[in-house]
Backbone as CSV, one residue per row, in Angstrom:
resi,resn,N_x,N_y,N_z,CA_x,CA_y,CA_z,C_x,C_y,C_z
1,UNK,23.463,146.709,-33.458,22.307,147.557,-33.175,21.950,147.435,-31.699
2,UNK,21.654,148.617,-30.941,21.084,148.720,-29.661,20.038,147.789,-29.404
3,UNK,19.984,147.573,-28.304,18.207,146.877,-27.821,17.183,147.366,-27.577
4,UNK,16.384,146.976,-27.737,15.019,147.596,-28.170,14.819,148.422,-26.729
5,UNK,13.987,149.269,-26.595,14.046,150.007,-25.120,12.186,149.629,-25.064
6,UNK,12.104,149.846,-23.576,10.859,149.863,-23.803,9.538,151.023,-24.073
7,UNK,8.312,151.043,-23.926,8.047,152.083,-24.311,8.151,153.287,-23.125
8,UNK,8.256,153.259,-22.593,8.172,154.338,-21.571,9.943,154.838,-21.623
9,UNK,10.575,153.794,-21.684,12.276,154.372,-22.353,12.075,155.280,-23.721
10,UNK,11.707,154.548,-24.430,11.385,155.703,-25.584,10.531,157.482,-25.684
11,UNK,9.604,156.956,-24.580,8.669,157.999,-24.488,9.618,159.472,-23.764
12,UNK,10.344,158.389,-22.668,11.602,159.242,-21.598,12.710,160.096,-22.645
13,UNK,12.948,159.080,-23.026,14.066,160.130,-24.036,13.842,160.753,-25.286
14,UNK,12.457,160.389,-25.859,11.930,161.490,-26.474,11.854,162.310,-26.218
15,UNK,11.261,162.600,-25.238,10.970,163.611,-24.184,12.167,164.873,-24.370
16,UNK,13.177,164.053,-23.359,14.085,164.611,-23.269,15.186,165.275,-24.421
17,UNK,15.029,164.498,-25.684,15.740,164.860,-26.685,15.563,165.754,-27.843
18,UNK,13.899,165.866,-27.554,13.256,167.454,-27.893,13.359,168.367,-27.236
19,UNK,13.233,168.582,-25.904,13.448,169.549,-25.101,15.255,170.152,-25.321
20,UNK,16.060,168.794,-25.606,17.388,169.536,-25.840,18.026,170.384,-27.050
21,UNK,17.137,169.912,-28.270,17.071,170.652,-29.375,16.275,171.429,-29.485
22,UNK,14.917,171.860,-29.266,14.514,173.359,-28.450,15.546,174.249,-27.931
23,UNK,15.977,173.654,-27.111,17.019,174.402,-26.428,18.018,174.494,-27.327
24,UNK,18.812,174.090,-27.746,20.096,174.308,-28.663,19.578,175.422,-29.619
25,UNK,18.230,175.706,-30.339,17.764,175.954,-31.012,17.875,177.337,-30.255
26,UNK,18.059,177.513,-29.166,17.907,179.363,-28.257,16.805,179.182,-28.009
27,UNK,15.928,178.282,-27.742,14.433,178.540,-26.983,14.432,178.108,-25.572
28,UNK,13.549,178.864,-24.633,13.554,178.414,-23.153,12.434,177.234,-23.216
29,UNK,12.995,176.222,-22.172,11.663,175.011,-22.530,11.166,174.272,-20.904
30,UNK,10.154,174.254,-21.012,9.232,174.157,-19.824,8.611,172.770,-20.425
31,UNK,9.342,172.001,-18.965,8.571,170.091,-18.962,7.703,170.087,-18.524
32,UNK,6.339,169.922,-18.390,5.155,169.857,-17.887,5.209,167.899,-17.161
33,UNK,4.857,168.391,-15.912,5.440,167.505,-14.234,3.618,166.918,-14.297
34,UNK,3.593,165.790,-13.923,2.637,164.803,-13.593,2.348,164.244,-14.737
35,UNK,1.518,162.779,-14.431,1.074,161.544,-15.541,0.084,162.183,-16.163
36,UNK,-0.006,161.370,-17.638,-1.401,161.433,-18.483,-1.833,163.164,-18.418
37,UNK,-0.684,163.963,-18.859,-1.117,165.855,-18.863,-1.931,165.657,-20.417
38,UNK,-2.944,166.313,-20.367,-3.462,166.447,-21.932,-2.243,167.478,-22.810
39,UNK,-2.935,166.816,-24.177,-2.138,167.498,-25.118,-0.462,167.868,-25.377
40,UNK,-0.180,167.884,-24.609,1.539,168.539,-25.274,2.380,168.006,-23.701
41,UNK,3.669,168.066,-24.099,4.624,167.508,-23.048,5.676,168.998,-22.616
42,UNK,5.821,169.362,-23.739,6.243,170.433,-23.719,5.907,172.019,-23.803
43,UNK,6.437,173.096,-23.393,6.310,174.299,-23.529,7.252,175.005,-23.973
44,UNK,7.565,175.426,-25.269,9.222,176.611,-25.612,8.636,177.852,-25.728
45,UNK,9.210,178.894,-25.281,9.349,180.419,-25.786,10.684,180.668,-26.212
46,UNK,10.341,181.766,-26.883,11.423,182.282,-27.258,10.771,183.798,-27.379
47,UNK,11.826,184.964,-26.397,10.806,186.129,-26.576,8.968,186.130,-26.773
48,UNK,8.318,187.090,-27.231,6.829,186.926,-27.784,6.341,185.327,-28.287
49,UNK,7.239,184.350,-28.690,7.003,183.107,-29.192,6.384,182.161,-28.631
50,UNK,5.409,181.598,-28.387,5.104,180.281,-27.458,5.143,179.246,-28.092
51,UNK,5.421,177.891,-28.426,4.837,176.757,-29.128,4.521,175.655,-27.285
52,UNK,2.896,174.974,-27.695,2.985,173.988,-27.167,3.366,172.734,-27.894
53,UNK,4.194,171.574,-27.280,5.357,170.846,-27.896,4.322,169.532,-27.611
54,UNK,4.166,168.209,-28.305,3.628,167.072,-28.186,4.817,166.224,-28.435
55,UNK,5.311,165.090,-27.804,6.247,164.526,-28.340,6.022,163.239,-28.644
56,UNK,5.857,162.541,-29.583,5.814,161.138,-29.654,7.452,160.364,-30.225
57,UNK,7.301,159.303,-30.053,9.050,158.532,-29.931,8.436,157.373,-30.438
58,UNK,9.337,157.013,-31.406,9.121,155.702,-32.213,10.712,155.267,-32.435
59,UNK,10.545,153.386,-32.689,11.611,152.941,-32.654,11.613,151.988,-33.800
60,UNK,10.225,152.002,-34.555,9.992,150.604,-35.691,9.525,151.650,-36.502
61,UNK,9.735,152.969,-36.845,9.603,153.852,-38.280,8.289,154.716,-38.341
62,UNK,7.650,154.552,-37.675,5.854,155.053,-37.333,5.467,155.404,-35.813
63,UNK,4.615,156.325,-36.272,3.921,156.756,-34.560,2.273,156.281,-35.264
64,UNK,2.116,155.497,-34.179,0.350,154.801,-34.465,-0.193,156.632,-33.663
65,UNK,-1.177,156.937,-34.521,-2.021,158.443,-33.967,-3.581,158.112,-33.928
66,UNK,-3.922,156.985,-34.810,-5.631,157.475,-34.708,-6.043,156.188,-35.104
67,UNK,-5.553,154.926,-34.212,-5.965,153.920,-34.131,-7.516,154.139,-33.882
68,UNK,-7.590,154.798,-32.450,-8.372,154.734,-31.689,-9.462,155.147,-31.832
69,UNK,-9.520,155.714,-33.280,-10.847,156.706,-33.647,-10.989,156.353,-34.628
70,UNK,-10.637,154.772,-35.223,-11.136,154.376,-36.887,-12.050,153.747,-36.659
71,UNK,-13.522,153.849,-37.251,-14.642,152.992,-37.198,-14.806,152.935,-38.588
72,UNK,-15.731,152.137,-39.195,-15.657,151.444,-40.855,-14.866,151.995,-41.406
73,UNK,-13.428,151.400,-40.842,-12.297,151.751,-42.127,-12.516,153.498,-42.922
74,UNK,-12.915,153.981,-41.667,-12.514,155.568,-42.327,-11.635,156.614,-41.694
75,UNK,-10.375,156.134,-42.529,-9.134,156.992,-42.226,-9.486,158.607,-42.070
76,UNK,-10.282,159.240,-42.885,-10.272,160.377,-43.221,-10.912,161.013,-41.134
77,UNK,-11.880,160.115,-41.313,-12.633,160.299,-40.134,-11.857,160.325,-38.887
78,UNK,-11.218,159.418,-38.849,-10.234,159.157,-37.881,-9.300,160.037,-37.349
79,UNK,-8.452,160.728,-38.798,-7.650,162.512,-39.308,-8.338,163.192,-38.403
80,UNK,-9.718,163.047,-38.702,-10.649,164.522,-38.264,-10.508,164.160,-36.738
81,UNK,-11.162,163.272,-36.781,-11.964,163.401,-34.737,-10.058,163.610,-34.001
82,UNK,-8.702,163.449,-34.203,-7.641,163.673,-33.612,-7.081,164.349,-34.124
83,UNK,-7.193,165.280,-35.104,-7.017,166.497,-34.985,-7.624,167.676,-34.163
84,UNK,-9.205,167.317,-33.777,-10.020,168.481,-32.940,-9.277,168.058,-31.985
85,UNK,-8.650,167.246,-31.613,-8.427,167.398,-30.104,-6.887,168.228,-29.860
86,UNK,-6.632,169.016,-31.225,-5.140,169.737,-30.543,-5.681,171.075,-30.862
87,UNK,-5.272,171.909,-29.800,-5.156,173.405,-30.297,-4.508,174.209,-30.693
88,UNK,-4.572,175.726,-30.971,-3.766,176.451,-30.933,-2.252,176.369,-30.619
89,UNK,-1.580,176.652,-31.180,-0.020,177.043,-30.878,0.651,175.549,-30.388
90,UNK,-0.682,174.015,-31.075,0.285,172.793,-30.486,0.926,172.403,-32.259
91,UNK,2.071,172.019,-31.928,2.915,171.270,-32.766,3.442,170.353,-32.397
92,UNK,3.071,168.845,-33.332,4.000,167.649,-32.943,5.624,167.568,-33.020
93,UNK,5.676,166.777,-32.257,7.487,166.435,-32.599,7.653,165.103,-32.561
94,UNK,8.094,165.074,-33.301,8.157,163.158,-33.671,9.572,162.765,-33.309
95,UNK,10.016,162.113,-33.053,11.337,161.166,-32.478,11.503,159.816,-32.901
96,UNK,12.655,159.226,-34.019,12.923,158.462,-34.541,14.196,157.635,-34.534
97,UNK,13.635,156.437,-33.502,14.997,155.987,-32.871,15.775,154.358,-33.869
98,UNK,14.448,154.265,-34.930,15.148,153.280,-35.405,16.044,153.096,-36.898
99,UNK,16.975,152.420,-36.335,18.406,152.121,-37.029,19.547,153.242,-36.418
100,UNK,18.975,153.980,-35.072,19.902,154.626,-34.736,20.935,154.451,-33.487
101,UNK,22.168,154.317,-33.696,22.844,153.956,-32.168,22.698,154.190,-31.409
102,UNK,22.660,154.048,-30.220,22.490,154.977,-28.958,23.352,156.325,-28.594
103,UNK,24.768,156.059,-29.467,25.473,157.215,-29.620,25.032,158.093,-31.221
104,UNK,24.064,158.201,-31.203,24.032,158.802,-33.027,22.623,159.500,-32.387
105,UNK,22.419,160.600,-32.861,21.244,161.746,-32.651,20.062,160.956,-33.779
106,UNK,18.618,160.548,-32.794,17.691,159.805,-33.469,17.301,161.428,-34.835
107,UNK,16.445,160.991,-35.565,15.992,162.003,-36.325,14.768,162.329,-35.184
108,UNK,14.399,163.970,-35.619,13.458,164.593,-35.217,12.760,165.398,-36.459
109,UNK,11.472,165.306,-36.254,10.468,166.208,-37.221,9.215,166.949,-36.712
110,UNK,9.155,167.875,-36.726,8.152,168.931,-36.549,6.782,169.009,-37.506
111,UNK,5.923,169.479,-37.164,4.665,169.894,-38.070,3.545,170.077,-37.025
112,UNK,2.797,170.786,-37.850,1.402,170.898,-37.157,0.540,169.962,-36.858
113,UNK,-0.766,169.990,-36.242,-1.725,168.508,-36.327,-2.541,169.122,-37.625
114,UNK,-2.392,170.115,-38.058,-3.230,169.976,-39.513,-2.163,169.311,-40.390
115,UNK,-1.206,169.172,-40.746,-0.283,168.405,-41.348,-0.128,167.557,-41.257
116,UNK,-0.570,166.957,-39.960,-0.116,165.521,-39.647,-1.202,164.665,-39.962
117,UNK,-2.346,165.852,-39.887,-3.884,164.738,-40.261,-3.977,164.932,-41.731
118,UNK,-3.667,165.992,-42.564,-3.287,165.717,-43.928,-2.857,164.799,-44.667
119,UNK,-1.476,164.463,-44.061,-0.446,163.728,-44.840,-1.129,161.922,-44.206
120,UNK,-2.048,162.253,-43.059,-2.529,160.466,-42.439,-3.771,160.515,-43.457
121,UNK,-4.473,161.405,-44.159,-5.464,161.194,-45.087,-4.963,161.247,-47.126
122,UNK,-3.797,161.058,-47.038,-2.987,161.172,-47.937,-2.472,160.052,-48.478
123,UNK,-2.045,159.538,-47.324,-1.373,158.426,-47.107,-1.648,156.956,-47.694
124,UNK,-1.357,156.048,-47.909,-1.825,154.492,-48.880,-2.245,154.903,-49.824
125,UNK,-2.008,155.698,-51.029,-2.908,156.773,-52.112,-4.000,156.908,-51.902
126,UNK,-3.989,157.830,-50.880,-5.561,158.128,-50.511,-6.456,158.189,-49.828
127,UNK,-6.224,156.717,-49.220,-6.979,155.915,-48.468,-7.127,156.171,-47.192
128,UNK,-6.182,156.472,-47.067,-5.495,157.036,-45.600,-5.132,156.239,-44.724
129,UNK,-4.547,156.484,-43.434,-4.090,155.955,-42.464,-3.783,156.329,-41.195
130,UNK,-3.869,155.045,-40.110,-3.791,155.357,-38.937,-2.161,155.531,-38.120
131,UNK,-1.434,155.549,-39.330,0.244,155.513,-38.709,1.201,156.309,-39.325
132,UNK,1.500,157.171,-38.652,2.185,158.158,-39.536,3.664,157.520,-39.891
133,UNK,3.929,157.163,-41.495,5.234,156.503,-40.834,6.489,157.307,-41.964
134,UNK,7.586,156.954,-41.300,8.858,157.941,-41.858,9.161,157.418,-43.308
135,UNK,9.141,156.266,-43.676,9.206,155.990,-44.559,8.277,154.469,-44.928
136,UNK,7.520,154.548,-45.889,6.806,153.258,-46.508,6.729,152.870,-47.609
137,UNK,6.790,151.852,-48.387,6.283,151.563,-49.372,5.651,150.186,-49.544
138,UNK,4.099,150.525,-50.313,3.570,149.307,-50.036,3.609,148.439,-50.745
139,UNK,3.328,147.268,-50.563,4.252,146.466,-51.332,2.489,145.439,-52.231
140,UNK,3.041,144.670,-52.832,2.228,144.500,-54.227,0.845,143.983,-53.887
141,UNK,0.420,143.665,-52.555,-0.862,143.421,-52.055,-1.306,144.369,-51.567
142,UNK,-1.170,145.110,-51.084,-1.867,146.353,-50.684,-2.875,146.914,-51.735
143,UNK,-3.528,148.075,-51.310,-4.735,149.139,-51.941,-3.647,149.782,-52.780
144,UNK,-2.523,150.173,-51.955,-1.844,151.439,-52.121,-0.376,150.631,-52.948
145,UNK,-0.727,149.681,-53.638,0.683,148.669,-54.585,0.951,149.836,-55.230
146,UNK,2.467,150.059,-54.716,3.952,150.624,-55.396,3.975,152.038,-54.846
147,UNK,2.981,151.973,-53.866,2.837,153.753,-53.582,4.245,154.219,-52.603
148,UNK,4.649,155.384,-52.388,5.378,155.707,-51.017,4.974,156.434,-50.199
149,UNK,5.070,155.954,-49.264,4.358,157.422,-48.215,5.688,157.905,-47.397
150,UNK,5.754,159.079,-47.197,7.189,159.347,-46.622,7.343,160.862,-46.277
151,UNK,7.543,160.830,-44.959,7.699,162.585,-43.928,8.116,163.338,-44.672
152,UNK,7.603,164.777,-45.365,7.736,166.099,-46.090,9.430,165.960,-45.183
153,UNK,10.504,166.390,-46.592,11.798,166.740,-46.072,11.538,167.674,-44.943
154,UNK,10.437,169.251,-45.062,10.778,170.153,-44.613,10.153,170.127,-43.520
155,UNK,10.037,168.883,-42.501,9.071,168.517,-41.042,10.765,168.336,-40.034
156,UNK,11.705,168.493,-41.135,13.263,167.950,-40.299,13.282,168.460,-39.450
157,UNK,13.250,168.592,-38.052,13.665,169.713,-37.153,14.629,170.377,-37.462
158,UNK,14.517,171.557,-37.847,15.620,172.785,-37.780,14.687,174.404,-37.623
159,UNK,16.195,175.335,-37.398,15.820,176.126,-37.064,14.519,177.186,-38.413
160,UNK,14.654,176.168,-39.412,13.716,176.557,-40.723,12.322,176.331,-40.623
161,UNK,12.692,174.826,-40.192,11.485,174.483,-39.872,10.541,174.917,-38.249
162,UNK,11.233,175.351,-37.578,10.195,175.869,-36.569,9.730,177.208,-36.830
163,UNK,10.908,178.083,-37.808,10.059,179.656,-38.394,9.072,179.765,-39.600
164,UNK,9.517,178.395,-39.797,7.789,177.884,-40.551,6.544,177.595,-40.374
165,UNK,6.675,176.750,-39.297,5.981,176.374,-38.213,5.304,177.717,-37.339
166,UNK,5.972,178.684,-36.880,5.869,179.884,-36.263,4.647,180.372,-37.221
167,UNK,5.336,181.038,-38.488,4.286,181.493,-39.395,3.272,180.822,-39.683
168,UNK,3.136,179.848,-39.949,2.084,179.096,-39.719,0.674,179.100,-38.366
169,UNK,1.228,179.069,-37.730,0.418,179.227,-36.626,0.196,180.829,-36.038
170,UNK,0.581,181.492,-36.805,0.468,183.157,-36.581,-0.795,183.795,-37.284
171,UNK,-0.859,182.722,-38.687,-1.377,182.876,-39.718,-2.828,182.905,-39.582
């Protein structure tokens, strides 16, 4: 197995490894240049199409999203206040580098931030959570004993899932 990269390695080739499947995908894609840009990293068109692109990169199975906004243990709350902060036409892209070689294409998944704050208020049966993760199951001490929490197949990046995504946000 590769070595761990650090985070700004991860963040770098996240980056970069959405923008290349955008592109493969036939979309034109625009990197947005300087530190700390709000909201999205990316820009694709395609014809009439715009999506703004967010990319997060994980290497231990989870993207932490709404640490930062849990006060008395309320997940749901947490969903809410980081979801207002995305708009229109933004969609996440998630990047999943662990158990993957450095020669092997990490997984990628798409969805909206209403989906993403869904499935984080969904999440531990219920309870919710501050980590969106690709695959979990909790194990016999937990709230959430024997539950799974685990990324909708249809968030896979493909060309299905972004004309889903499209309609969705048209809608």
């Amino acid at each position: 197995m590769a070595e761990k990269m650090s985070q700004w390695q991860v963040a770098t080739a996240a980056e970069a490894l959405a923008a290349a499947q955008f592109a493969r995908f036939g979309w034109d894609v625009s990197v947005q240049y300087g530190a700390n840009l709000p909201e999205f990293d990316l820009v694709v068109t395609r014809g009439d199409a715009m999506l703004k692109v967010s990319v997060k990169g994980s290497q231990d199975g989870g993207w932490g999203l709404t640490q930062s906004f849990l006060k008395n243990a309320d997940y749901h709350a947490a969903a809410d206040v980081w979801l207002k902060r995305h708009g229109n036409k933004t969609v996440m892209c998630f990047v999943q580098f662990k158990g993957c070689e450095p020669t092997e294409m990490p997984r990628l998944y798409l969805a909206t931030p209403t989906e993403v704050a869904a499935w984080l208020k969904h999440a531990a049966d219920g309870r919710g959570d501050t980590v969106l993760r690709e695959f979990h199951q909790w194990g016999p001490s937990a709230q959430a004993a024997g539950t799974v929490d685990e990324i909708p197949p249809d968030w896979k990046m493909d060309a299905s899932c972004i004309d889903r995504l499209l309609s969705t946000l048209r809608a």
